[in-house]
C-alpha positions in Angstrom: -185.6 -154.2 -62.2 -183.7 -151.2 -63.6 -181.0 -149.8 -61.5 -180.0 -145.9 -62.0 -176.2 -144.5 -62.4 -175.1 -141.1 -61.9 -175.2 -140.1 -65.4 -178.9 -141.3 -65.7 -180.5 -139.3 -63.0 -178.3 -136.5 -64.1 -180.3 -136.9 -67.5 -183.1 -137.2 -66.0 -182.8 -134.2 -63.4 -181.2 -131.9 -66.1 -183.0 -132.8 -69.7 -186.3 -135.0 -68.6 -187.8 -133.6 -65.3 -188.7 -130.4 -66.3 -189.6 -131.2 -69.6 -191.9 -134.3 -68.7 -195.4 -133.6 -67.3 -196.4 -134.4 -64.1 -198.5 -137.1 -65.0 -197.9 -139.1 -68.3 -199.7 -142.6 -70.0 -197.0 -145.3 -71.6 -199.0 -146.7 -74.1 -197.1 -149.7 -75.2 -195.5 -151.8 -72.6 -195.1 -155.9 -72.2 -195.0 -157.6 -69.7 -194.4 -161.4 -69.3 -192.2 -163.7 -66.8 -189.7 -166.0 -68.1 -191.0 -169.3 -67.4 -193.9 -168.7 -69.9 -193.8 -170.6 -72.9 -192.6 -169.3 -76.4 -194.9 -169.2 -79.4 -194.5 -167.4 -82.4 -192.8 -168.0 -85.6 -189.6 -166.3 -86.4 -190.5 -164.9 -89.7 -189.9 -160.7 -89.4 -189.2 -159.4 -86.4 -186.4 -158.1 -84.7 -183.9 -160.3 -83.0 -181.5 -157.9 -81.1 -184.5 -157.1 -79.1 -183.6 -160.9 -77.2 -180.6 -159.3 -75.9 -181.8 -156.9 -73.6 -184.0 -158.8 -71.2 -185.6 -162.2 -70.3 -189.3 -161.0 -68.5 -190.8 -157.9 -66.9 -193.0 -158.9 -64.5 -195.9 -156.4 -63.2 -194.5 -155.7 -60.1 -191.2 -155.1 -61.6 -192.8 -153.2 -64.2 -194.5 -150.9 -61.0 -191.1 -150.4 -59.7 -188.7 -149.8 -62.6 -191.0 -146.7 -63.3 -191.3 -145.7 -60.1 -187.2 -145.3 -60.4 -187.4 -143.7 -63.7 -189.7 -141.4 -63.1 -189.2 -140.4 -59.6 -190.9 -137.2 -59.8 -194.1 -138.2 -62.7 -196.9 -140.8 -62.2 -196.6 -143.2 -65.0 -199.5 -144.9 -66.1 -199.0 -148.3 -68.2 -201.0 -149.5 -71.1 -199.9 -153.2 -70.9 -199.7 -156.5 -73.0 -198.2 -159.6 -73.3 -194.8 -160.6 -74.9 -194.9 -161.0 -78.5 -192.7 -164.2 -78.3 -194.8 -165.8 -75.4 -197.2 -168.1 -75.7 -201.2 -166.4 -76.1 -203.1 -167.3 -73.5 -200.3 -167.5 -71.1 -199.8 -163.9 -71.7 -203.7 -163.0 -72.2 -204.0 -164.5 -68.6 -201.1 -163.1 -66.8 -202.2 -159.6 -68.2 -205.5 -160.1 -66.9 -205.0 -161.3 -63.5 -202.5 -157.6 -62.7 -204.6 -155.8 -64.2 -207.3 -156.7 -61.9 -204.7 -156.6 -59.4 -203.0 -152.9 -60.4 -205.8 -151.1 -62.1 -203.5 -151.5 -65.5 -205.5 -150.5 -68.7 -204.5 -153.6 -71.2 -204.6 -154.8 -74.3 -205.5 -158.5 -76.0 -202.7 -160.4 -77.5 -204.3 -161.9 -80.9 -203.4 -164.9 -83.5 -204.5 -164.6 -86.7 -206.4 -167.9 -86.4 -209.3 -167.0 -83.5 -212.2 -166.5 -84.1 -214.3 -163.0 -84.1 -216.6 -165.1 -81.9 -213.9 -165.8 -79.5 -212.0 -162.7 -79.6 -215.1 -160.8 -78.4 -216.2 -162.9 -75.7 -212.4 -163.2 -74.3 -212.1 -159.3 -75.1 -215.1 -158.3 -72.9 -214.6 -161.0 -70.0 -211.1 -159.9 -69.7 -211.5 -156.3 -69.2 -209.6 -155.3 -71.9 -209.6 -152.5 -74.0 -209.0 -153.5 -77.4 -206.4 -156.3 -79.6 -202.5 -156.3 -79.9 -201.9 -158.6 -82.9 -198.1 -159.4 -84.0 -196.6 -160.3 -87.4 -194.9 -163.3 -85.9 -198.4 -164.6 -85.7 -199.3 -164.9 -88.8 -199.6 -168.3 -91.1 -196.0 -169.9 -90.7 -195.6 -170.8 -94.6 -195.7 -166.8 -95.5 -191.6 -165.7 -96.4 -191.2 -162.5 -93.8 -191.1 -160.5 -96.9 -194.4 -161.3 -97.8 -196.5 -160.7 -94.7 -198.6 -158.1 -94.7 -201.0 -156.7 -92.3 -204.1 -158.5 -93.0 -202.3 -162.0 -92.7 -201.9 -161.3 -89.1 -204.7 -159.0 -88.8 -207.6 -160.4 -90.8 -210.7 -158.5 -91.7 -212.8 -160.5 -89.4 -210.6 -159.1 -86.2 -211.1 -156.1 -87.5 -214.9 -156.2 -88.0 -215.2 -157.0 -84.0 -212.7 -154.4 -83.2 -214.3 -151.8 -85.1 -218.3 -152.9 -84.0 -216.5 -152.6 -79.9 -215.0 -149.2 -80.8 -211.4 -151.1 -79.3 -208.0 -149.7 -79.7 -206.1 -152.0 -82.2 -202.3 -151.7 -81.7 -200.1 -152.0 -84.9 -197.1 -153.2 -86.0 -196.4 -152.7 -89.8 -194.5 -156.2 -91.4 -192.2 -155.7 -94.4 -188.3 -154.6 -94.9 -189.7 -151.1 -96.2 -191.1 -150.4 -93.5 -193.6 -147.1 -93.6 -192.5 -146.5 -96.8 -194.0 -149.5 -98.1 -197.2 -149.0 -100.3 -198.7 -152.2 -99.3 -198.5 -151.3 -96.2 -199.8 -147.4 -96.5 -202.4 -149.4 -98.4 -203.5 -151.4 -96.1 -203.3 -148.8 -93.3 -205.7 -146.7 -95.3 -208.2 -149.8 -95.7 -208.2 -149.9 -92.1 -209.2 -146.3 -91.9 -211.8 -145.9 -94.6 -213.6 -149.4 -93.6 -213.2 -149.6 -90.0 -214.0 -145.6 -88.6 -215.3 -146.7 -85.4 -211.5 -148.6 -84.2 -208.8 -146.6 -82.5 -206.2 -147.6 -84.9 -202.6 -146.8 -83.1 -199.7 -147.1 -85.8 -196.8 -148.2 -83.7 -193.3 -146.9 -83.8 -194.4 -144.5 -86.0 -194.5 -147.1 -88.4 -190.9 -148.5 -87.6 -189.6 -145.6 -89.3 -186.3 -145.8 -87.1 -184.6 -143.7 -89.6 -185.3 -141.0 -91.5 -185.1 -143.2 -95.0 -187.9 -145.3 -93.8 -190.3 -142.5 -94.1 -190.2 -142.4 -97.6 -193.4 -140.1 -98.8 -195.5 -142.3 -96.8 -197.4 -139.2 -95.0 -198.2 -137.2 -98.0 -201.0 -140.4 -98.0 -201.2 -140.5 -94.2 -201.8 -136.8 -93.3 -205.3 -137.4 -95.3 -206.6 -139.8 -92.6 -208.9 -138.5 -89.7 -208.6 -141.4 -86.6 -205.7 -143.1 -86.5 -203.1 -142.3 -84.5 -199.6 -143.2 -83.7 -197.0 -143.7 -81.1 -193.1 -143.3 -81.5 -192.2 -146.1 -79.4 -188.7 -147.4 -79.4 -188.4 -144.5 -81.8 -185.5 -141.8 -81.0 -185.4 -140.5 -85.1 -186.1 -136.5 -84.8 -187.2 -137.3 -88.4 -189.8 -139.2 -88.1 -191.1 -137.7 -84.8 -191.2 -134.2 -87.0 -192.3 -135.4 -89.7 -195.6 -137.1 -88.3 -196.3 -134.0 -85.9 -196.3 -131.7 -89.8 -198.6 -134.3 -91.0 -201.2 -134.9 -88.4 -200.3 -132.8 -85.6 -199.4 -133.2 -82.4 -203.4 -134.7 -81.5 -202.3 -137.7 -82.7 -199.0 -138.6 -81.3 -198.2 -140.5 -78.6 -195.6 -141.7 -75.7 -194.9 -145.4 -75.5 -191.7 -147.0 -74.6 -191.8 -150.7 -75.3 -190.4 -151.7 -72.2 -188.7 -153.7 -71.1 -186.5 -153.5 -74.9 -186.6 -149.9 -73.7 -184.8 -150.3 -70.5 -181.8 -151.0 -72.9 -178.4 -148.8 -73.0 -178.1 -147.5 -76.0 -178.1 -144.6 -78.6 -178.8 -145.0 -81.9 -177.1 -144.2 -85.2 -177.7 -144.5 -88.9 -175.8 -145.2 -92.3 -176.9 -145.7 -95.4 -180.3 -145.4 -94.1 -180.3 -148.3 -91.7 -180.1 -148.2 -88.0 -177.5 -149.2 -85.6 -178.1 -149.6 -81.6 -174.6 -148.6 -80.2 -174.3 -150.2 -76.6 -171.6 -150.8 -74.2 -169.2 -153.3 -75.3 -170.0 -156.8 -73.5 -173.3 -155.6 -71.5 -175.1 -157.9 -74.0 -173.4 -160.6 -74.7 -171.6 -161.2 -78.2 -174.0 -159.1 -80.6 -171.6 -159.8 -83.8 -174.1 -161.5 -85.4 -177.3 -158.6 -84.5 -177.4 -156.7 -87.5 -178.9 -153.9 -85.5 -176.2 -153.5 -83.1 -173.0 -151.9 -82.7 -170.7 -151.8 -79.7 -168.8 -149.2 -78.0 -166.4 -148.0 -74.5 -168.0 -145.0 -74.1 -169.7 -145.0 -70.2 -172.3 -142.5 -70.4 -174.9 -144.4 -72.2 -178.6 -143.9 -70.8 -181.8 -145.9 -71.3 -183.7 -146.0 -74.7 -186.9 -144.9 -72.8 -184.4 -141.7 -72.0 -183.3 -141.2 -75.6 -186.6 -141.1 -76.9 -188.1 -138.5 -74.6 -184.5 -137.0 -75.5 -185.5 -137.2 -78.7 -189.3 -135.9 -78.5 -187.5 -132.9 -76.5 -185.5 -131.7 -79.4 -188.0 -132.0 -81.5 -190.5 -129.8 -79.4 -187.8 -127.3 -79.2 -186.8 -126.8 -82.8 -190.9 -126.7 -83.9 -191.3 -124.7 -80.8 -194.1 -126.8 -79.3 -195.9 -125.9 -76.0 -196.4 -127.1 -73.2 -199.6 -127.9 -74.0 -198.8 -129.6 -77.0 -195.9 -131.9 -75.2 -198.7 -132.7 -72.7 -200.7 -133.8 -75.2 -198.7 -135.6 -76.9 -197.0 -137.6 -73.6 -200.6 -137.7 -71.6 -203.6 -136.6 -72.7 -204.1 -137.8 -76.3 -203.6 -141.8 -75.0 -206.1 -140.5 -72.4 -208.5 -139.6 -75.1 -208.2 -143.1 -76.7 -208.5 -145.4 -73.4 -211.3 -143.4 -72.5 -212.9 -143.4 -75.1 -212.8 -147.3 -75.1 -214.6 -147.8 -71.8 
């Protein structure tokens, strides 16, 4: 569970309360418990991301947000963790949501079935797929995969005949910028209308490099939508609010990597996760992370509202607009699900 200094709830009370809504939707959380199996192989994702935390359970989860966000009610979009095993996860989601009234998401491997995925879909309650790279086929290098090798056509066909909500996580060292993937994104779009495609992380463009041209292609699309989740690059939150405005933006944290301390710098156009020196362990070998003995470092779930917040003041955004973007456009897209 997170536990608050003086400097956080002086961020929070000074820069976050009376910028946050009263009522906002985190659209991209896991939640897991450490005894659960892994499953997964290691071919493209992150690994500094095994430093911060072990589980967040639901009831943690409940709590931790409660302590955030003393002042907000926080609703949680929720799925498993993306190193767990499946069904482990799939169940465990399941079983709180009934519990919490959670809106959730389906944990996917490239190998089920459409057949399977909709009958576990619909008896489950949830409201749509959450497929990972790391499940994929095992023989393909990590910078080969691409979307449709863990996110084949087939899933794709169910999600879009449901109406579901896929969630997305690009593959490939390039990031947004990579025309395979901007390809394959705007496959999804022209064949699949009828899905609730959510581009994750804005599609892991965690610096302002990584955008590349990529949304003089993406402002052309009509449904998809994104979220800058574990995202604090001003860049990249600007740059997808002048493409597709700010209808089509979303809050999500990715807790519990969020509750890390951190702030986040770039050179050479790749990013750097400067944390306390010795809070995680020896991170010499993280390519991602960088140390440092400065003590007022904050949560990443702080530095990307942070973030959204300087953004909103230099393109003079409304209140409206920041409502939008932190409440009521994931509102629109779980509603429109059930």
């Amino acid at each position: 569970m997170v536990i608050l200094n003086d400097y956080d709830r002086k961020v929070y009370e000074n820069e976050l309360k009376g910028f946050l809504p009263k009522e906002f939707i985190d659209c991209h959380i896991h939640v897991w418990e450490k005894d659960f199996p892994r499953q997964g192989c290691s071919n493209g994702g992150s690994t500094w991301t095994r430093k911060v935390c072990e589980d967040l359970s639901a009831e943690d989860l409940i709590e931790s947000l409660k302590i955030l966000f003393p002042e907000n009610k926080v609703t949680p979009l929720v799925f498993g963790g993306c190193s767990r095993d499946i069904p482990t996860c799939n169940n465990y989601v399941m079983n709180k949501s009934a519990e919490y009234g959670f809106p959730t998401l389906f944990r996917t491997s490239y190998d089920m079935t459409p057949d399977f995925l909709e009958q576990e879909v619909k008896k489950g309650g949830f409201l749509g797929l959450k497929p990972y790279l790391s499940n994929c086929p095992p023989y393909i290098p990590a910078s080969e995969i691409r979307i449709f090798d863990f996110l084949p056509k087939e899933h794709l066909e169910v999600a879009n005949k449901n109406g579901w909500i896929v969630m997305l996580h690009i593959p490939r060292s390039k990031r947004l910028r990579d025309a395979v993937n901007i390809a394959q994104i705007m496959e999804i779009e022209e064949k699949y209308p009828d899905l609730k495609l959510i581009v994750a992380h804005i599609g892991r463009a965690y610096a302002k490099e990584d955008i590349g041209d990529a949304f003089e292609v993406l402002k052309n699309t009509k449904n998809l939508v994104f979220d800058f989740t574990a995202n604090v690059c001003d860049d990249a939150i600007k740059a997808c609010i002048e493409a597709v405005g700010t209808k089509r933006l979303l809050f999500g944290s990715d807790l519990p990597i969020a509750f890390m301390r951190m702030y986040r710098i770039v050179e050479n156009g790749e990013y750097f996760n400067v944390v306390p020196r010795g809070l995680y362990g020896d991170v010499s070998n993280e390519a991602h992370m960088r140390e440092t003995d400065e003590k007022d470092v904050t949560f990443m779930i702080y530095e990307q509202i942070l973030a959204l917040k300087r953004v909103a003041t230099e393109m003079k955004l409304t209140d409206s607009q920041i409502e939008d973007i932190m409440f009521l456009n994931a509102k629109r897209v779980i509603e429109s699900v059930k």
